[in-house]
Gaussian input, Z-matrix of N, CA and C with variables (Angstrom, degrees):
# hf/3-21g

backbone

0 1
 N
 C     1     B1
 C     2     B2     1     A1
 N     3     B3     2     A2     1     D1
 C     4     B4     3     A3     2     D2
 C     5     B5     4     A4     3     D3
 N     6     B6     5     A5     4     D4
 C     7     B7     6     A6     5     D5
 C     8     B8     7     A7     6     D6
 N     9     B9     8     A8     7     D7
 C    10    B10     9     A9     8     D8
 C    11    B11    10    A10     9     D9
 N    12    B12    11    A11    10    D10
 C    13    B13    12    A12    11    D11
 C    14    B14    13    A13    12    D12
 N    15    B15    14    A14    13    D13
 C    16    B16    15    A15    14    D14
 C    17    B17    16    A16    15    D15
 N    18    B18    17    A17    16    D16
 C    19    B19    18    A18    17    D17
 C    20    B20    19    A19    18    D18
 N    21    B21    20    A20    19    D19
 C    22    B22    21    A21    20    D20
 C    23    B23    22    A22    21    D21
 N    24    B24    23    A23    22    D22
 C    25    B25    24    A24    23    D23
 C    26    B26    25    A25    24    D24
 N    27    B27    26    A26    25    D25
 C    28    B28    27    A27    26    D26
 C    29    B29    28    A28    27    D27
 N    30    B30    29    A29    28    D28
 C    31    B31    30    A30    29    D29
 C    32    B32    31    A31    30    D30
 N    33    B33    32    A32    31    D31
 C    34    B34    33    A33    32    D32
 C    35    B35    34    A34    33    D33
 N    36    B36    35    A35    34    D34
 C    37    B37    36    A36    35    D35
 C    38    B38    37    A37    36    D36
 N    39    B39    38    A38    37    D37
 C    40    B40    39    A39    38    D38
 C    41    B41    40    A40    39    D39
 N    42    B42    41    A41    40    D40
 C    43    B43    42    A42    41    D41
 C    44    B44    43    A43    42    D42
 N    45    B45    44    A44    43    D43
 C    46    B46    45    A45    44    D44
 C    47    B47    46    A46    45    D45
 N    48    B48    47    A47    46    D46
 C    49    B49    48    A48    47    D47
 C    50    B50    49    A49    48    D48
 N    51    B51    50    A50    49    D49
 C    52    B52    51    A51    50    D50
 C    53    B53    52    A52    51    D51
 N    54    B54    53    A53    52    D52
 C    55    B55    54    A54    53    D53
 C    56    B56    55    A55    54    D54
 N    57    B57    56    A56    55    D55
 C    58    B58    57    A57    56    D56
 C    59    B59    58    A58    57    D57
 N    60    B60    59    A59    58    D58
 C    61    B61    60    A60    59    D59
 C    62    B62    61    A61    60    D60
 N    63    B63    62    A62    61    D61
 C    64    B64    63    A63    62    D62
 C    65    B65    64    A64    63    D63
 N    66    B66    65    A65    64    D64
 C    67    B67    66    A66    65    D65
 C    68    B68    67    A67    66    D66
 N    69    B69    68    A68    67    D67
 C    70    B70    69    A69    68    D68
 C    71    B71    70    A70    69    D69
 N    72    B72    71    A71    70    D70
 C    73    B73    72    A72    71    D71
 C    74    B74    73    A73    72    D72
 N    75    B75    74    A74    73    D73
 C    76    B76    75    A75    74    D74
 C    77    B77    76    A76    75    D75
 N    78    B78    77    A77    76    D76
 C    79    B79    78    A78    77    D77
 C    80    B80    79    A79    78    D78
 N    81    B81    80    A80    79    D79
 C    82    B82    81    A81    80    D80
 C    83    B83    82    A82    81    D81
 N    84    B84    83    A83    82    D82
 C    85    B85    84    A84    83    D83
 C    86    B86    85    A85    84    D84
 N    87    B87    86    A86    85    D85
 C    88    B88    87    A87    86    D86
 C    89    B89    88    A88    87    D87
 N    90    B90    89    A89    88    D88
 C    91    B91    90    A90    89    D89
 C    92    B92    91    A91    90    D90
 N    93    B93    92    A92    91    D91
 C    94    B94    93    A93    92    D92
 C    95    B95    94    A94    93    D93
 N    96    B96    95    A95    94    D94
 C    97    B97    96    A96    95    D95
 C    98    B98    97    A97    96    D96
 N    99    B99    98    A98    97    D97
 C   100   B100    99    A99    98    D98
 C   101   B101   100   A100    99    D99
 N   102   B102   101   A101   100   D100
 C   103   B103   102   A102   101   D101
 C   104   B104   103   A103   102   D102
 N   105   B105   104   A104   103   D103
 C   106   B106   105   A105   104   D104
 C   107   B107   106   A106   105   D105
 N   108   B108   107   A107   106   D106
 C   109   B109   108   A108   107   D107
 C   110   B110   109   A109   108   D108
 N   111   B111   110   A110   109   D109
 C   112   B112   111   A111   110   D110
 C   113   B113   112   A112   111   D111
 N   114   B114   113   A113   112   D112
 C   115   B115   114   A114   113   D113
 C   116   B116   115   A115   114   D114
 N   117   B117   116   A116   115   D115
 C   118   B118   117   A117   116   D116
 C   119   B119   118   A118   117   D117
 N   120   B120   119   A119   118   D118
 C   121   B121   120   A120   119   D119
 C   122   B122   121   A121   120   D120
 N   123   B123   122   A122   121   D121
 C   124   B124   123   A123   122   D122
 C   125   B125   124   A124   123   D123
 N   126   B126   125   A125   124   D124
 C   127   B127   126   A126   125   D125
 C   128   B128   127   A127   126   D126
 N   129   B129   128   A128   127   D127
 C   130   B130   129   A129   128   D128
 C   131   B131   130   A130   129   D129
 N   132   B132   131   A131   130   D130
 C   133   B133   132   A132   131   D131
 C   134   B134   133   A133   132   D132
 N   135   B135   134   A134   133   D133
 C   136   B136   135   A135   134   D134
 C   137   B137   136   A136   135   D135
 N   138   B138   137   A137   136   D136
 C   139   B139   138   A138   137   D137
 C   140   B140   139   A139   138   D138
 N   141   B141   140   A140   139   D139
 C   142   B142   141   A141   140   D140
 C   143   B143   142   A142   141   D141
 N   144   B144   143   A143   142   D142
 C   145   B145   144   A144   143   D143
 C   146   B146   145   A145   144   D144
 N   147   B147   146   A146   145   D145
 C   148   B148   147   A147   146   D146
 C   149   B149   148   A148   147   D147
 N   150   B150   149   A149   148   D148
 C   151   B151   150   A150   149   D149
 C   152   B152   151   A151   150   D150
 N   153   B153   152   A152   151   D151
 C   154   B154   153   A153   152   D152
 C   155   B155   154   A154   153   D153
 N   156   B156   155   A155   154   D154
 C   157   B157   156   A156   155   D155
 C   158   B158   157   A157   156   D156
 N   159   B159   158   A158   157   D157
 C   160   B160   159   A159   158   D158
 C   161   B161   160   A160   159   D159
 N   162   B162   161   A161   160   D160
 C   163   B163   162   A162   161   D161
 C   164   B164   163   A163   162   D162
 N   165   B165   164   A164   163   D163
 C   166   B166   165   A165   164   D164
 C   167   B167   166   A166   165   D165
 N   168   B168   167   A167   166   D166
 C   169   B169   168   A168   167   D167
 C   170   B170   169   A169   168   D168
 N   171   B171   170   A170   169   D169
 C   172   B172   171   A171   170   D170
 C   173   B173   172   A172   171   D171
 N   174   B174   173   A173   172   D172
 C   175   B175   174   A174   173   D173
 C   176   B176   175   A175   174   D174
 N   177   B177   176   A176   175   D175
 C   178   B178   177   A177   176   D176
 C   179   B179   178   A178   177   D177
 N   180   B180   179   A179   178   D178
 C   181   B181   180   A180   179   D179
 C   182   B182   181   A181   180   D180
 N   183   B183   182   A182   181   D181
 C   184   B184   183   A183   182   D182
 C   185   B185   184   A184   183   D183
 N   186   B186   185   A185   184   D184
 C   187   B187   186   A186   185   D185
 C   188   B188   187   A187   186   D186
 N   189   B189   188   A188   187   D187
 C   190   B190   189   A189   188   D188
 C   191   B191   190   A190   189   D189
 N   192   B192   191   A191   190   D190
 C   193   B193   192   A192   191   D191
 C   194   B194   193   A193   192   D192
 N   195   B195   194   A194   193   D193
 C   196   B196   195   A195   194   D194
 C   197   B197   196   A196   195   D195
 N   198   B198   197   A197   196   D196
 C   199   B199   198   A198   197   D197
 C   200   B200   199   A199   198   D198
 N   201   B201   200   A200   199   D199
 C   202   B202   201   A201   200   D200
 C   203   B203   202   A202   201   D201
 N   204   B204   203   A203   202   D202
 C   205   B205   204   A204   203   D203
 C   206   B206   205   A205   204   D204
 N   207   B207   206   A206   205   D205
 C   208   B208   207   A207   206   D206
 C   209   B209   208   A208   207   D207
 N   210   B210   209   A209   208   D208
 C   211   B211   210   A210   209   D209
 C   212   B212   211   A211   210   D210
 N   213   B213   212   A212   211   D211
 C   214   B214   213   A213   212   D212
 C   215   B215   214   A214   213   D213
 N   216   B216   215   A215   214   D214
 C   217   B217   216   A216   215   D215
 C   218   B218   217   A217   216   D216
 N   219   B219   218   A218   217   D217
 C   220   B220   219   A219   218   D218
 C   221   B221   220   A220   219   D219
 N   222   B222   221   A221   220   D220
 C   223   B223   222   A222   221   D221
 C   224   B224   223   A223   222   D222
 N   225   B225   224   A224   223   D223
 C   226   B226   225   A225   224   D224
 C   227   B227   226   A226   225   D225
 N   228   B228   227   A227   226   D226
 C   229   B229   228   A228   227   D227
 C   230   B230   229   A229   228   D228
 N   231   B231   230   A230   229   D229
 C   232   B232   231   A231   230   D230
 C   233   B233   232   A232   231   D231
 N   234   B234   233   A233   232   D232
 C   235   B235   234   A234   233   D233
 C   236   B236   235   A235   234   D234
 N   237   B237   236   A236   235   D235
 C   238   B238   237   A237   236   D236
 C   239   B239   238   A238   237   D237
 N   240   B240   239   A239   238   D238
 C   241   B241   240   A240   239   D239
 C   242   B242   241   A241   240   D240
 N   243   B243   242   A242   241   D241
 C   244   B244   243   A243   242   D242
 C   245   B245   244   A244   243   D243
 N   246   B246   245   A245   244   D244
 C   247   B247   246   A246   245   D245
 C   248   B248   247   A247   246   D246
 N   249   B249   248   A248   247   D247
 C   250   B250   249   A249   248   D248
 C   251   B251   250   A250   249   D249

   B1=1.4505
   B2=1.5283
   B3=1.4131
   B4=1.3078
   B5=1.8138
   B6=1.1253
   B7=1.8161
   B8=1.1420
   B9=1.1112
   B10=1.5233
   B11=1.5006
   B12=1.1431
   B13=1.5582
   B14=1.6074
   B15=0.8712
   B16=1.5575
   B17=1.6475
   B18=1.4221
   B19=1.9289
   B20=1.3430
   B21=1.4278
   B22=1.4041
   B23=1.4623
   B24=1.2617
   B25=1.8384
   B26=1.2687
   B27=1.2074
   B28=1.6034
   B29=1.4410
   B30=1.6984
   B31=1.0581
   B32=1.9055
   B33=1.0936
   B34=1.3021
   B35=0.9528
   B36=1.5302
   B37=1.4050
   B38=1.5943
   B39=1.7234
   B40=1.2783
   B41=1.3402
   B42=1.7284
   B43=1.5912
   B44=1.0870
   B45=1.4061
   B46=1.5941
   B47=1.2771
   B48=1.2269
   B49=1.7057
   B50=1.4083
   B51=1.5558
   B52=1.3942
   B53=1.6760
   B54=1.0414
   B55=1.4792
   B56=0.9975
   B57=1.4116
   B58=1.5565
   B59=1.0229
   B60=1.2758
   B61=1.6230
   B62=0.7710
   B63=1.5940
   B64=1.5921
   B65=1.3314
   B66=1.3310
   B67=1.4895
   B68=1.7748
   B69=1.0581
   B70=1.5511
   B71=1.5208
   B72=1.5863
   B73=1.6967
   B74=1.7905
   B75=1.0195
   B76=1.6755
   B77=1.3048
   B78=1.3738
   B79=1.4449
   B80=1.5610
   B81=1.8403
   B82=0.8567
   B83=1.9988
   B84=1.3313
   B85=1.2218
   B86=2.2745
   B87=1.4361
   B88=1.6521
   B89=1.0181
   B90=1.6108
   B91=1.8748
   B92=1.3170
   B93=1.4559
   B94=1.1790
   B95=2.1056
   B96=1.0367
   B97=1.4869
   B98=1.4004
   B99=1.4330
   B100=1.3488
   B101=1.3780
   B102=1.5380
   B103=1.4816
   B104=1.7874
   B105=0.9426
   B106=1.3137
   B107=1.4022
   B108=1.2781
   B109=1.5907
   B110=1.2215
   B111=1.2550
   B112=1.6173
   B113=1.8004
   B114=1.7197
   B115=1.1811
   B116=1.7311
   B117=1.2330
   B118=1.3003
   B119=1.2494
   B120=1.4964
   B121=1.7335
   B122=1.8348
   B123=1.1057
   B124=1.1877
   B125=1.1558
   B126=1.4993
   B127=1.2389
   B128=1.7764
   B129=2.0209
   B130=1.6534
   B131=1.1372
   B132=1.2733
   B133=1.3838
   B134=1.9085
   B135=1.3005
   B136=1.4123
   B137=1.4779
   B138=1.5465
   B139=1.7555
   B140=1.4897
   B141=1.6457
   B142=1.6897
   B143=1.0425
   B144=1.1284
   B145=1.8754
   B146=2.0818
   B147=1.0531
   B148=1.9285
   B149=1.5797
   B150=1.8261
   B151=1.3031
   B152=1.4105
   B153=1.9165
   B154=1.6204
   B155=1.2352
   B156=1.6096
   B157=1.1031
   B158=1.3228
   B159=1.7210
   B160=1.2714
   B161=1.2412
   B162=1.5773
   B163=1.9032
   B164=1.6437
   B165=1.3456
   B166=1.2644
   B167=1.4374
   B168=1.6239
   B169=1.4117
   B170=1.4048
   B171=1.4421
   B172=1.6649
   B173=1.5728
   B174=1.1974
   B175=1.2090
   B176=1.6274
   B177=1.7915
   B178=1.7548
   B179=1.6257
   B180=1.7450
   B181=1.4362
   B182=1.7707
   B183=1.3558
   B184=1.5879
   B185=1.6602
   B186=1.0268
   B187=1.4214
   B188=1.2912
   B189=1.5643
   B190=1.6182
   B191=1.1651
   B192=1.5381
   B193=1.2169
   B194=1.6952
   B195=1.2231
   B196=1.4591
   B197=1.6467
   B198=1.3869
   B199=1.2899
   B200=1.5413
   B201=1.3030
   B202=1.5952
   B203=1.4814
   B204=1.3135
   B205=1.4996
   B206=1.3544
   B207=1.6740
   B208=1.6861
   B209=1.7837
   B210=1.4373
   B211=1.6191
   B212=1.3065
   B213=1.2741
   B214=1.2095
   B215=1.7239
   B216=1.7350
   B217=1.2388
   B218=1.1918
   B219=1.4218
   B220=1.2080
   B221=1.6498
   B222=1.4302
   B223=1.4434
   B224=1.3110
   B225=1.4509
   B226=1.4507
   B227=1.3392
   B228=1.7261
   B229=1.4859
   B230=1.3851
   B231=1.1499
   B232=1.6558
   B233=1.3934
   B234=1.6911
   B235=1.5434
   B236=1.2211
   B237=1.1741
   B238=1.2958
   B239=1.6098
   B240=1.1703
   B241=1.6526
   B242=1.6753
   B243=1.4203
   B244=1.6952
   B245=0.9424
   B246=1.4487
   B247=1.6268
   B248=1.2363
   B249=1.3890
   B250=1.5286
   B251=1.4891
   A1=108.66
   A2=107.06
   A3=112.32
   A4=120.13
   A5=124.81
   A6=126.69
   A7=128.95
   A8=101.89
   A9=103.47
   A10=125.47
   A11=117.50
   A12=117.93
   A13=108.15
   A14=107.58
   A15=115.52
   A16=106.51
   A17=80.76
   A18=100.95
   A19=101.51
   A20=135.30
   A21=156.22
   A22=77.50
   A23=133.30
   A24=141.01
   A25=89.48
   A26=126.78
   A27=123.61
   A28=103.18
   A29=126.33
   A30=112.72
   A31=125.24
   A32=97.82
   A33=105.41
   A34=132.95
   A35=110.33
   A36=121.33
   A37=113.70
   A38=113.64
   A39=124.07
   A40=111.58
   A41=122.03
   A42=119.55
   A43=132.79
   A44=100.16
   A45=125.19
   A46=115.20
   A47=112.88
   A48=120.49
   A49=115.77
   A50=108.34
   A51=100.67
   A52=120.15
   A53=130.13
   A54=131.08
   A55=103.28
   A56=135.85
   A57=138.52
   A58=87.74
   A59=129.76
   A60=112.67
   A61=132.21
   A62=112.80
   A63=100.93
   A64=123.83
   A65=120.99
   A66=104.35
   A67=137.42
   A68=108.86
   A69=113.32
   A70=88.61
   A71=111.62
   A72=107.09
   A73=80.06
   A74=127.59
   A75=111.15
   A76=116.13
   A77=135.03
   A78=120.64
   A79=146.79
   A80=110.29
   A81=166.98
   A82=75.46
   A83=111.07
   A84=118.95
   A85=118.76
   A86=99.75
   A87=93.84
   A88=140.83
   A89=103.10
   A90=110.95
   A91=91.70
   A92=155.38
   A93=151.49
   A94=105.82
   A95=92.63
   A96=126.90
   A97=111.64
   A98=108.87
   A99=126.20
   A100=131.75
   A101=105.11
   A102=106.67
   A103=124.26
   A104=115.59
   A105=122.39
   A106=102.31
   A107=127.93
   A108=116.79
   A109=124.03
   A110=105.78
   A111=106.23
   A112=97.38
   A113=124.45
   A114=97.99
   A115=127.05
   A116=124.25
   A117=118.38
   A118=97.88
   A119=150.36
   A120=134.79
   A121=91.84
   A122=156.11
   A123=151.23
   A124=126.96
   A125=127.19
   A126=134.05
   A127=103.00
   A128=97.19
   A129=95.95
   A130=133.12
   A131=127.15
   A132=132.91
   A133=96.57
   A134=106.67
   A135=120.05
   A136=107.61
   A137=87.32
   A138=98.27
   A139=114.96
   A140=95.60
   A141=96.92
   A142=135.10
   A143=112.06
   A144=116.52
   A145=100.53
   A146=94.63
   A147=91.01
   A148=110.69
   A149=116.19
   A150=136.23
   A151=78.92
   A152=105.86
   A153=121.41
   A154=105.49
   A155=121.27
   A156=126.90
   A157=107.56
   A158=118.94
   A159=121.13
   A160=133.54
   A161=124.76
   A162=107.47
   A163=110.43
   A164=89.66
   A165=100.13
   A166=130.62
   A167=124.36
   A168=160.16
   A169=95.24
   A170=116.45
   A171=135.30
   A172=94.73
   A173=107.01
   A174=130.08
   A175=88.36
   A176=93.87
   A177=117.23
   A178=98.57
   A179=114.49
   A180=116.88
   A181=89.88
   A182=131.63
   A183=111.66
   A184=98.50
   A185=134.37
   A186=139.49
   A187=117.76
   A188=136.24
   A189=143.97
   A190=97.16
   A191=110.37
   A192=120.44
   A193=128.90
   A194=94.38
   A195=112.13
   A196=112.61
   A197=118.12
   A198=134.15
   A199=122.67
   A200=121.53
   A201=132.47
   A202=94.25
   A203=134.94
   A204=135.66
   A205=98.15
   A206=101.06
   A207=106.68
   A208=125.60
   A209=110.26
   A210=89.62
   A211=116.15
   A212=144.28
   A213=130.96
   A214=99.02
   A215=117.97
   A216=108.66
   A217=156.92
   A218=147.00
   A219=128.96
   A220=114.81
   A221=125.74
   A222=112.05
   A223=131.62
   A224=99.37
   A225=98.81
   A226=148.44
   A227=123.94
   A228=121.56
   A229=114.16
   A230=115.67
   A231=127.84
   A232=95.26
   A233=104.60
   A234=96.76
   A235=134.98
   A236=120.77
   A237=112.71
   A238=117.70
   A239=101.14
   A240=99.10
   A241=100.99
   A242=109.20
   A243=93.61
   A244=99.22
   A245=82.26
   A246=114.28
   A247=125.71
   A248=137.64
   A249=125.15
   A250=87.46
   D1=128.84
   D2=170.00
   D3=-60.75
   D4=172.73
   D5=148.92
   D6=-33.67
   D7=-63.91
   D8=172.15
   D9=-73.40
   D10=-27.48
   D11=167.92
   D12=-84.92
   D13=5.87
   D14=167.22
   D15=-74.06
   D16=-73.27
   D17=175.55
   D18=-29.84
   D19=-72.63
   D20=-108.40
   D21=-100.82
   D22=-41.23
   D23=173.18
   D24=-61.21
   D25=-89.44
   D26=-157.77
   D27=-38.17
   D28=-66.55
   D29=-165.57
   D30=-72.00
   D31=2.61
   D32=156.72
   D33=-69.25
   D34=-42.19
   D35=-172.26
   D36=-95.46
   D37=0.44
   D38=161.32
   D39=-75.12
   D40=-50.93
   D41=166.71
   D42=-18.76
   D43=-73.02
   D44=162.90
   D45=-28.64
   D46=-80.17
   D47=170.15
   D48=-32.41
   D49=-84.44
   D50=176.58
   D51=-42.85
   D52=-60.72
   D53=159.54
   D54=-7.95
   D55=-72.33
   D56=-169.12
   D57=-63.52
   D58=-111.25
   D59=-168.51
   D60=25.04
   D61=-78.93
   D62=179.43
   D63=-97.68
   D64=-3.30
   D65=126.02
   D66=-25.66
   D67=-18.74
   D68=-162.86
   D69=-108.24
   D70=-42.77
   D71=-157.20
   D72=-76.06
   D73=-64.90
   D74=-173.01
   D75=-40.60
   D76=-52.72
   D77=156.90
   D78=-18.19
   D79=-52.37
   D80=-128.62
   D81=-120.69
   D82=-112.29
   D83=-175.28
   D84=-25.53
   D85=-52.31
   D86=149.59
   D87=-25.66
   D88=-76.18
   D89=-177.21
   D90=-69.52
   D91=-5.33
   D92=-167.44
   D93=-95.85
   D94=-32.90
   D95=174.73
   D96=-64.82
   D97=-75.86
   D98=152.11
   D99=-18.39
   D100=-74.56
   D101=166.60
   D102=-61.21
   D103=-17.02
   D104=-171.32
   D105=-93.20
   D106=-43.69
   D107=155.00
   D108=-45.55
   D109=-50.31
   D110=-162.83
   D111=-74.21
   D112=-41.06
   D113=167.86
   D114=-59.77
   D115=-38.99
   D116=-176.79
   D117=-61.58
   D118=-57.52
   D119=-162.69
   D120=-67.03
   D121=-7.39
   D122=146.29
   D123=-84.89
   D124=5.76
   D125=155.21
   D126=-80.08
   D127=-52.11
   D128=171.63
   D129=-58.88
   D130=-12.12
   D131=-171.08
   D132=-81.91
   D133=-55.18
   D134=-169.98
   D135=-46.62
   D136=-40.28
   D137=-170.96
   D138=-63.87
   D139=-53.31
   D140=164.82
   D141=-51.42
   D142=-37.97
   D143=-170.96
   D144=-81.33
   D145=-3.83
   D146=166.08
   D147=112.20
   D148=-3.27
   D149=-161.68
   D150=-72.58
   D151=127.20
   D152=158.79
   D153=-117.92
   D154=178.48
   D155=153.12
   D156=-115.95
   D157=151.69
   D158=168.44
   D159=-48.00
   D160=117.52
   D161=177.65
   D162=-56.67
   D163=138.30
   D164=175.34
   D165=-89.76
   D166=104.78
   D167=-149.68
   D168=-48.55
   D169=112.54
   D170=167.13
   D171=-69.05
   D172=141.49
   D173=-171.73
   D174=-132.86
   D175=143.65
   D176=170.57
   D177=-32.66
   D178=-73.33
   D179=-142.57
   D180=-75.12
   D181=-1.83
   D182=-177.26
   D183=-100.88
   D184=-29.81
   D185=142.90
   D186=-32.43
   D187=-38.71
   D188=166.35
   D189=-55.10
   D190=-66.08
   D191=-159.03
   D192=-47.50
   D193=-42.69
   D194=179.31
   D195=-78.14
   D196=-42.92
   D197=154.59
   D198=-37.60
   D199=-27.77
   D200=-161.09
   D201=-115.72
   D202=-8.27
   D203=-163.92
   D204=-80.15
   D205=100.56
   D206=162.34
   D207=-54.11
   D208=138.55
   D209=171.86
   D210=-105.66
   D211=107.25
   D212=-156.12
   D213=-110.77
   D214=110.30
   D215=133.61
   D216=21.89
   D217=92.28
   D218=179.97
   D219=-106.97
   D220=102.61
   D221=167.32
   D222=-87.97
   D223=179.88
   D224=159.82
   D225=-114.09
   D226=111.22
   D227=-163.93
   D228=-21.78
   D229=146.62
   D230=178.79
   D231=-91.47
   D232=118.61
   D233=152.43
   D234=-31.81
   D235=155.01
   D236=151.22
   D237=-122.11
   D238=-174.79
   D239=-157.69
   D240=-106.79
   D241=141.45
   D242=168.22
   D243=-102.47
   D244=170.74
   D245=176.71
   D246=-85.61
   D247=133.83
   D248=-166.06
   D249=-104.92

């Protein structure tokens, strides 16, 4: 085998590979899919049937906290001018 039909092997046999790959990540991404449906329609079910969770209790120092939150601005640098 020449160089280049060398190459033309390797990158063949990179296709392949990667191919599988993502074969696997689509697999992979499904049952990932899957489960995440089936939890959200069991979040809805909970929700429907009247299932809450407790609010969660403001405390003095998280009341500061939010109170002290600077808002800072974002501009934009002023050109500057060149010089000819």
């Amino acid at each position: 085998m020449n160089e280049q039909q060398n190459h033309l092997s390797q990158l063949i046999e990179q296709r392949v590979a990667l191919s599988q790959k993502l074969e696997g990540i689509q697999t992979q991404t499904t049952r990932t899919r899957d489960l995440m449906l089936k939890t959200q329609g069991a979040i809805e079910y909970l929700e429907a049937t009247g299932v809450k969770l407790p609010e969660p209790e403001v405390t003095e120092e998280a009341e500061t906290e939010v109170s002290e939150t600077e808002v800072v601005e974002e501009t934009e640098p002023k050109k500057q001018k060149r010089k000819s």
